[in-house]
C-alpha positions, -999 to +999 in steps of 0.1 A: -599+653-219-595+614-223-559+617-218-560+641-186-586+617-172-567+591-179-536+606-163-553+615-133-565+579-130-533+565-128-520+592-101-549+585-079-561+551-087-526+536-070-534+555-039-570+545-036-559+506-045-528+511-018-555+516+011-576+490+001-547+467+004-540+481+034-576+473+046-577+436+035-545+429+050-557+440+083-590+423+081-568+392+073-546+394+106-515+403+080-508+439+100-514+438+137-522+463+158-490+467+168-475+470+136-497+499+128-492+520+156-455+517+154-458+525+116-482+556+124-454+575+148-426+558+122-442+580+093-449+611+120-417+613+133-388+600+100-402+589+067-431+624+066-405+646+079-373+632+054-397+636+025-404+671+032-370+677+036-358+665+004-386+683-014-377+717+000-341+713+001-337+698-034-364+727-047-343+757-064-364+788-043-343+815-057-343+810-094-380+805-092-392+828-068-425+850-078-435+871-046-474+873-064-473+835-065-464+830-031-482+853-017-510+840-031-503+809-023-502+817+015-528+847+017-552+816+002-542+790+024-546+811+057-583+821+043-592+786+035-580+774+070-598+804+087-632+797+069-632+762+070-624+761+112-654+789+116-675+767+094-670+736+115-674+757+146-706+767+138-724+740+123-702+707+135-726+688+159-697+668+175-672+693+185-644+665+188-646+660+149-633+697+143-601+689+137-597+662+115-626+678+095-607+710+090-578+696+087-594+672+058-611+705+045-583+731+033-549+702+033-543+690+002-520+662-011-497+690-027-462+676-025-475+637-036-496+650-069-482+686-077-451+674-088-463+645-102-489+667-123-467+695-135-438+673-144-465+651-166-479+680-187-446+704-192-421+681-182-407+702-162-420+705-119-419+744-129-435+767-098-447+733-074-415+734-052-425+768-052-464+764-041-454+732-019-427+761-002-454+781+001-484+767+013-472+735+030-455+748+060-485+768+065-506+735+064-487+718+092-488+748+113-519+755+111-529+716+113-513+712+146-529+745+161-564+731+148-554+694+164-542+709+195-569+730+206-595+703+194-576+667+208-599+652+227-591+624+257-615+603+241-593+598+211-559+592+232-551+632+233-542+658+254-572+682+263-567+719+266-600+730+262-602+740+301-573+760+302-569+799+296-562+811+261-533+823+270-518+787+282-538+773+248-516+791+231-485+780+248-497+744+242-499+750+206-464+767+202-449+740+216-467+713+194-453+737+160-417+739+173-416+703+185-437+692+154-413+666+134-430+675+100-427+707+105-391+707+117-385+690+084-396+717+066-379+745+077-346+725+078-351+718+042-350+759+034-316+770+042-303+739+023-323+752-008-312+788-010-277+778+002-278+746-029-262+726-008-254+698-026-254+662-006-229+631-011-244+604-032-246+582+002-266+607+020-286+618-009-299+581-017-301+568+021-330+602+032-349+590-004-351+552+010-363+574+038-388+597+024-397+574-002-409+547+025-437+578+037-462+578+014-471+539+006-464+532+045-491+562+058-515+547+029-516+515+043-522+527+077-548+548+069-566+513+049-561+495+084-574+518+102-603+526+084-636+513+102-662+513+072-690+510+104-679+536+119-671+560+087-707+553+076-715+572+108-695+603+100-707+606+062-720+639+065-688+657+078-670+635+053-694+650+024-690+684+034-653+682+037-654+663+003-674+689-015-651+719+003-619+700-008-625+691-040-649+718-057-655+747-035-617+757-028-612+760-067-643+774-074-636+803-055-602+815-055-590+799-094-613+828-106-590+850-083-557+831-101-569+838-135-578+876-128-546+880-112-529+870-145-516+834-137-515+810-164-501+774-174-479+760-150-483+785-119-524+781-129-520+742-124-493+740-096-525+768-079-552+742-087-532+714-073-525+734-040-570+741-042-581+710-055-561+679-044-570+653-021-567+655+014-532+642+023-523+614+034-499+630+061-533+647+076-543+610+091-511+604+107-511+638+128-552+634+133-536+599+147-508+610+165-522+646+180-555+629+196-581+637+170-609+620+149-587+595+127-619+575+115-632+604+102-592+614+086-590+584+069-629+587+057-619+618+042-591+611+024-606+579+010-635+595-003-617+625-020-591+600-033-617+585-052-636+615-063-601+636-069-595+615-105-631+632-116-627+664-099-594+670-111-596+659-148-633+680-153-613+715-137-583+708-162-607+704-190-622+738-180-590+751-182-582+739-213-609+749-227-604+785-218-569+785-229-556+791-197-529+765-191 
């Protein structure tokens, strides 16, 4: 258990320390206002989407495809996204917070710590390009249908809340096919089943690209994060916390181990249930017109918490024999 916890310190722990940085050099006058917003649509519109691309496209989808894995993997994600939005709907006092609190609810970090977790106990990335195939297109779409029906003018977005259902829904196609992470994405898939193989220039100029996404969102989200404000929001951030981190796994890794997964497609699953809130969620709750005080909140605090969380689930799992 010592060396899992351990392991999982020093996947999260850098994340955690990269915001705080991020933070102080805002409160010093280091990063200016400006600086973040143009690193905010930076991250939503090249480094986020380059990343995913690389992922998918680099990601052999044939040789590892399991049609129970991924259907798993996309059957779960559209009930955690379904349960978590009725959820909010019903008991979220502040109807403007819905979408960063689902979104912060059923996203995980699965492309930044899946691969990273796999890799670090079979050394091999085994089914995560698989489970980040899977289940992270689903996350953007569904995040930007959740953002756009719940942006709020308040928070710099467009509102849409007056219109027919019908013209909602227009709205929201529009945001998915115009989406750049999305886009990403599904660009990335026919380069993996075709293996399309990149020149060495190409290959290494999109990883300055994608590699620039994560550290740049982190230290956005530690500028932007108002610790006055947060405090304020600490129930939805709780709730989303608890959801994120412990209820997810609770109730669908029973599911995983009935349905016969084990060891690598068990942990690549518990990544996809039980990671952090991603990074990425802060930057379209930032860019779409939603709550990004309560984002960032989020993803702090299940940052933090994730090292425990994640470590005390393996454990189980270890102890069961299951992976």
């Amino acid at each position: 258990m010592a060396e899992s916890f351990i392991f999982s310190l020093n996947s999260t722990v850098p994340i955690f320390l990269t915001m705080i940085i991020g933070y102080v050099l805002k409160q010093i006058g280091f990063l200016s206002d400006e600086f973040i917003k143009g690193a905010n649509k930076y991250v939503f519109k090249v480094a986020l989407p380059v990343m995913l691309f690389i992922d998918i496209s680099s990601a052999d989808l044939i040789s590892d495809f399991n049609i129970k894995f991924v259907l798993y993997c996309m059957i779960v994600t559209c009930i955690l996204f379904a349960v978590s939005w009725l959820i909010a709907e019903l008991f979220c006092k502040d109807k403007k917070q819905i979408g960063a609190l689902v979104q912060g609810c059923f996203r995980g970090s699965a492309a930044v710590l899946g691969l990273a977790f796999i890799q670090n106990m079979y050394s091999t990335t085994g089914m995560a390009p698989l489970m980040i195939a899977s289940a992270v297109p689903l996350y953007n779409i569904f995040s930007v249908i959740v953002l756009t029906f719940k942006a709020s003018k308040e928070y710099g977005g467009d509102d849409i809340s007056g219109l027919k259902f019908k013209e909602q829904m227009k709205k929201a196609l529009i945001n998915i096919a115009k989406n750049p992470i999305i886009i990403g994405i599904f660009l990335g898939i026919p380069f993996s089943l075709l293996r399309v193989d990149f020149p060495v220039i190409v290959d290494r100029t999109l990883d300055y690209f994608g590699r620039t996404s994560t550290p740049i969102a982190l230290l956005c989200i530690g500028a932007g994060f108002e610790g006055r404000k947060a405090i304020k929001k600490i129930a939805p951030t709780l709730w989303a916390t608890f959801y994120k981190l412990f209820l997810q796994a609770g109730l669908f890794l029973p599911l995983a181990v009935a349905m016969g997964f084990r060891n690598q497609n068990l942990v690549a699953i518990l990544i996809m249930l039980a990671s952090p809130s991603t990074a990425s969620g802060y930057i379209m709750a930032k860019n779409m017109g939603n709550d990004s005080v309560l984002s960032s909140s989020i993803i702090v605090l299940t940052t933090l918490l994730s090292s425990v969380s994640l470590t005390l689930l393996i454990f189980i799992l270890r102890a069961m024999a299951l992976i």
